[in-house]
C-alpha positions in Angstrom: 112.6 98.1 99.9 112.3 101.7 100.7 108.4 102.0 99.4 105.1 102.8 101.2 103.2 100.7 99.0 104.1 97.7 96.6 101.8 95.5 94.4 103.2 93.0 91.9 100.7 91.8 89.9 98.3 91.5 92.8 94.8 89.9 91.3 91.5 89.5 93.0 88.8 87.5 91.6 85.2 87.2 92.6 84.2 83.9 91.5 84.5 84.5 87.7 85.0 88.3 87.9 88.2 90.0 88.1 88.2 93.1 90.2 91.8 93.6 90.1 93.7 92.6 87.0 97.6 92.3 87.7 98.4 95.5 89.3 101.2 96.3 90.0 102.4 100.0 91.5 105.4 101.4 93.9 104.3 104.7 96.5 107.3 106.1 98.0 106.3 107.2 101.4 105.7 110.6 101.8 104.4 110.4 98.4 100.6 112.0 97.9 99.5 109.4 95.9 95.6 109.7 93.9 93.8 106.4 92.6 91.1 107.2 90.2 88.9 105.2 88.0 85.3 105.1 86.7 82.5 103.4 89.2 83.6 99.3 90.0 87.0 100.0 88.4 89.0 98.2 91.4 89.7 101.5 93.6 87.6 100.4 97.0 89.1 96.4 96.3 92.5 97.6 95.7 92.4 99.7 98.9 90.5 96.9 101.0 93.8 94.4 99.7 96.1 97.0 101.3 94.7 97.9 104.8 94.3 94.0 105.2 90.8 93.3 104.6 90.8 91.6 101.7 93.4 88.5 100.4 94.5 88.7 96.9 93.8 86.3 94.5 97.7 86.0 93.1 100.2 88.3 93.5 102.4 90.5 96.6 102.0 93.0 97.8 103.4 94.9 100.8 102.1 98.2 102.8 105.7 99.9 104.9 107.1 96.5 104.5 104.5 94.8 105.6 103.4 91.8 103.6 99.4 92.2 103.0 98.4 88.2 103.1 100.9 87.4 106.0 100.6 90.8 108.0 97.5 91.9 107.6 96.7 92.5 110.9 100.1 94.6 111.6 99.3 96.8 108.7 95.3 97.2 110.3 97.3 98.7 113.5 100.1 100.7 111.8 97.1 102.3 108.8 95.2 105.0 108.9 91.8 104.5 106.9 88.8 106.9 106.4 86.0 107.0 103.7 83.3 108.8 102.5 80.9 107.3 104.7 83.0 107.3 107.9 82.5 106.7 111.5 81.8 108.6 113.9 79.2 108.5 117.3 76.8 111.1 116.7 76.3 111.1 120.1 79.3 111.8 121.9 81.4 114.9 121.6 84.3 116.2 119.7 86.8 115.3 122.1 85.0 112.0 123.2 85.0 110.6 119.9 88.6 110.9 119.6 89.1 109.5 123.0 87.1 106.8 121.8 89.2 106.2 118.7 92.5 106.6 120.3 91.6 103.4 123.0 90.9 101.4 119.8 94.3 102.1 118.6 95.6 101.0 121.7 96.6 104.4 123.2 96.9 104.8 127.2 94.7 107.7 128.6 98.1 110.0 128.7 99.0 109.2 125.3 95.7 109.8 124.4 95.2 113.0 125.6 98.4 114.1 124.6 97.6 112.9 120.8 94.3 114.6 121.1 95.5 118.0 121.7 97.8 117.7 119.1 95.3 116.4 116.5 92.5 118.6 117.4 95.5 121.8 116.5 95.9 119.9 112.9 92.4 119.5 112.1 91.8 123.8 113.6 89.0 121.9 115.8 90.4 123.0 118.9 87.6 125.5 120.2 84.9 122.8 119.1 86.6 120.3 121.4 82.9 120.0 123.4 80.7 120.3 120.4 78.2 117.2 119.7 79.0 115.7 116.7 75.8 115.6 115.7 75.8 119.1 115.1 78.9 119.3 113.4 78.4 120.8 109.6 79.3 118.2 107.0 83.1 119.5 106.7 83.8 119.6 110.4 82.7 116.1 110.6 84.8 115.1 107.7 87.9 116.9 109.8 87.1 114.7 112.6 87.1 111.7 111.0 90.0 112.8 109.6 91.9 113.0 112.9 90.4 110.2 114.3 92.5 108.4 111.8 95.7 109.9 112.3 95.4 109.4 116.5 98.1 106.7 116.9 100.5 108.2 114.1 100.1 106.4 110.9 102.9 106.0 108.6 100.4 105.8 106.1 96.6 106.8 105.4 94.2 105.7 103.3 91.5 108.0 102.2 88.4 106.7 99.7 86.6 109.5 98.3 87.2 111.7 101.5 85.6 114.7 100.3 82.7 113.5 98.6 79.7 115.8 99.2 81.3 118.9 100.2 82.0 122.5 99.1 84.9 123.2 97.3 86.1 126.1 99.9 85.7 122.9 102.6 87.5 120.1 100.2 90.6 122.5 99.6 90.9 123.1 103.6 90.8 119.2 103.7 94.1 119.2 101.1 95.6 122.2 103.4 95.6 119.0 105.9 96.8 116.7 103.6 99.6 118.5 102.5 100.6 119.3 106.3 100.7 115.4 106.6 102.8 114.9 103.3 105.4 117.8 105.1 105.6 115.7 107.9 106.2 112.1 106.0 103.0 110.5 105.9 102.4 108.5 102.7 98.4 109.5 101.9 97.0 107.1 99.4 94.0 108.8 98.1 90.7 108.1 95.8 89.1 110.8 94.6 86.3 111.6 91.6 87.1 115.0 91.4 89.6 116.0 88.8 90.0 119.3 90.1 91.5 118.0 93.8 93.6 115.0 91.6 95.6 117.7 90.6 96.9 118.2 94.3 98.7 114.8 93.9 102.0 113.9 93.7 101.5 111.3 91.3 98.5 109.6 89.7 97.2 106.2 89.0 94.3 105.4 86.5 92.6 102.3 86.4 89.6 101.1 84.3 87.9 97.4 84.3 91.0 95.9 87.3 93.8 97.2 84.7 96.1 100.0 85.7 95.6 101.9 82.2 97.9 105.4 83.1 100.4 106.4 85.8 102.7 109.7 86.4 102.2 113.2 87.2 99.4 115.5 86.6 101.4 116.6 83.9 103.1 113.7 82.8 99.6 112.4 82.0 98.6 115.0 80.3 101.3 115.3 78.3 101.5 111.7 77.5 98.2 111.1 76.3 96.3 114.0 75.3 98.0 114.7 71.9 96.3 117.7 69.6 94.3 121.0 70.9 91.4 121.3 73.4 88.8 123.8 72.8 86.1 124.8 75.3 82.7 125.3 73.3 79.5 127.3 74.7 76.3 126.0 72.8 72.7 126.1 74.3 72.7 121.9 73.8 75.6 120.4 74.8 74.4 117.0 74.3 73.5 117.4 70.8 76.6 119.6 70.2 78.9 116.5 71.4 76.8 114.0 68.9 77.3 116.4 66.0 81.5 116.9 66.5 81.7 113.4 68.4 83.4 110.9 65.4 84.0 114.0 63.1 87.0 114.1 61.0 90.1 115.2 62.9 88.1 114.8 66.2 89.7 112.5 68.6 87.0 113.5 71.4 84.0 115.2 72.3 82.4 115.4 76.1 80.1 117.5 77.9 81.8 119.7 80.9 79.1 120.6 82.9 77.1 123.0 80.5 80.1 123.8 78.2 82.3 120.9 75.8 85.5 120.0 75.6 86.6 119.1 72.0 90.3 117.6 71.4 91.0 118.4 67.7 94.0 117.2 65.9 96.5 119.1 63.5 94.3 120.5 61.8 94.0 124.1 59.5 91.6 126.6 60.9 90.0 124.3 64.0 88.2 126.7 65.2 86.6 127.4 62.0 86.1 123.7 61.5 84.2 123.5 64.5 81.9 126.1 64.2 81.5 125.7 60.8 79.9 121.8 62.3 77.5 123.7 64.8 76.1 126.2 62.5 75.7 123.4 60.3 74.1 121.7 63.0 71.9 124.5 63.5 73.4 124.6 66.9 74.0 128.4 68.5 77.8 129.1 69.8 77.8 131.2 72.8 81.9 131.0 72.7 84.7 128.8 71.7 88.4 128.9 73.4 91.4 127.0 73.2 92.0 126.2 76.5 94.9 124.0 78.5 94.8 120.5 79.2 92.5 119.2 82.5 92.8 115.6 83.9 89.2 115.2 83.0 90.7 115.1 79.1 93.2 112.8 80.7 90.4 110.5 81.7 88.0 111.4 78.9 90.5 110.3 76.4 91.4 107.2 78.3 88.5 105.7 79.9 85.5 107.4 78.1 82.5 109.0 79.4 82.4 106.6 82.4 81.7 108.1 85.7 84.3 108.2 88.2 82.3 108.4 91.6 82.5 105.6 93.8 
């Protein structure tokens, strides 16, 4: 079985609630692979199941061959795991923090060294090698923990919501990284709530409520599921604008992106009359309206709703 990962209707139940609802999924390593879903959709539970941490309810499941009930504590040595909220000493140095990392993966003092030198030339850290980590901006930090994950070599590295809270300039060095690692053969298995950086992904898995609702490309998704015409709208209330077009005739759906809306419109004469012709109505001012392409967001908008997908 020449996969990364494999679930097989893999289940995990909390008492009477089901996290994870008979997934089942196949990452071929190498394979930048993006896991999205709206808040307590199964992402974190799904990941937890795969680096060993959690046993599933039913199902199989195996991580580079490694069965995740039976070998869960080979797949905790071979993984490489980081999070938003990850781990490093404050109060030890660049260098001393991966030094500390690489003896918990087992590496000897040479090896360690070696690995450090090579990971600090991945991450572009070298010339903050002595820096306290403390003092590290939010994206150098996020670097670090970075490499202290990749120290002993994973075959595979699971990243949940690795970029959360940081500039976009900072999260699209992070993917410079990722893609480095992809070149190289390392399966990244990634969560993410930004649509924008979902795009980077090889493929794409959408879950909502345990269920694995979508999976494909970025633009096998979109053009899977997001039939009709998207049109950006510019109106001073987006809120009220997406209550007055939301349920219209020929709508299929409205949502507000950031201060603008994004309308899906079926086969329709004239939509961009149609829709005006509704805010003016409204009494509703129109700054603009464009038909623009297809986003994941409409992906996810059209799936899963207005849900939010952070955590």
């Amino acid at each position: 079985m020449n996969h990364a990962v494999y679930l097989k209707d893999v289940v995990k139940r909390f008492g009477d609630f089901i996290a994870v609802d008979h997934i089942s999924l196949e990452v071929s390593k190498g394979e930048i692979f993006g896991f999205l879903g709206p808040n307590g959709a199964g992402k974190s539970t799904t990941i937890r199941m795969l680096c060993g941490l959690l046993r599933p309810t039913s199902g199989e499941g195996r991580v580079h061959g490694l069965d995740i009930v039976t070998q869960s504590e080979e797949i905790k040595a071979r993984l490489g795991y980081m999070s938003q909220r990850f781990s490093l000493y404050s109060d030890l140095r660049v260098e001393e923090n991966m030094h500390f990392f690489g003896g918990i993966y087992g590496l000897d003092s040479s090896a360690c060294e070696k690995r450090t030198e090579e990971v600090l030339g991945l991450i572009g850290l070298t010339d903050r090698r002595h820096s306290m980590t403390r003092d590290l901006p939010g994206g150098i930090k996020q670097r670090l923990a970075l490499g202290c994950a990749l120290l002993h070599k994973p075959p595979i590295i699971f990243l949940d919501e690795p970029t959360s809270g940081v500039d976009p300039g900072t999260r699209r060095n992070f993917w410079d990284i990722i893609y480095a690692l992809a070149d190289e053969g390392v399966t990244v298995f990634v969560t993410t709530h930004y649509m924008e950086e979902a795009e980077y992904c090889n493929r794409i898995a959408l879950i909502d409520q345990g269920k694995l609702i979508a999976l494909g490309s970025p633009e096998e998704l979109k053009r899977k599921h997001l039939t009709g015409i998207i049109f950006e709208v510019e109106t001073e209330d987006a809120l009220k604008g997406v209550e007055v077009l939301d349920g219209g005739e020929d709508i299929l759906d409205a949502a507000v992106f950031g201060r603008l809306i994004h309308v899906r419109i079926g086969n329709t004469a004239e939509p961009e009359a149609s829709l005006r012709g509704r805010l003016s109505a409204a009494g509703l001012p129109i700054g603009g309206i464009r038909r623009i392409e297809p986003t994941l967001e409409d992906v996810f908008v059209a799936l899963v709703g207005r849900k939010t997908l952070s955590g």
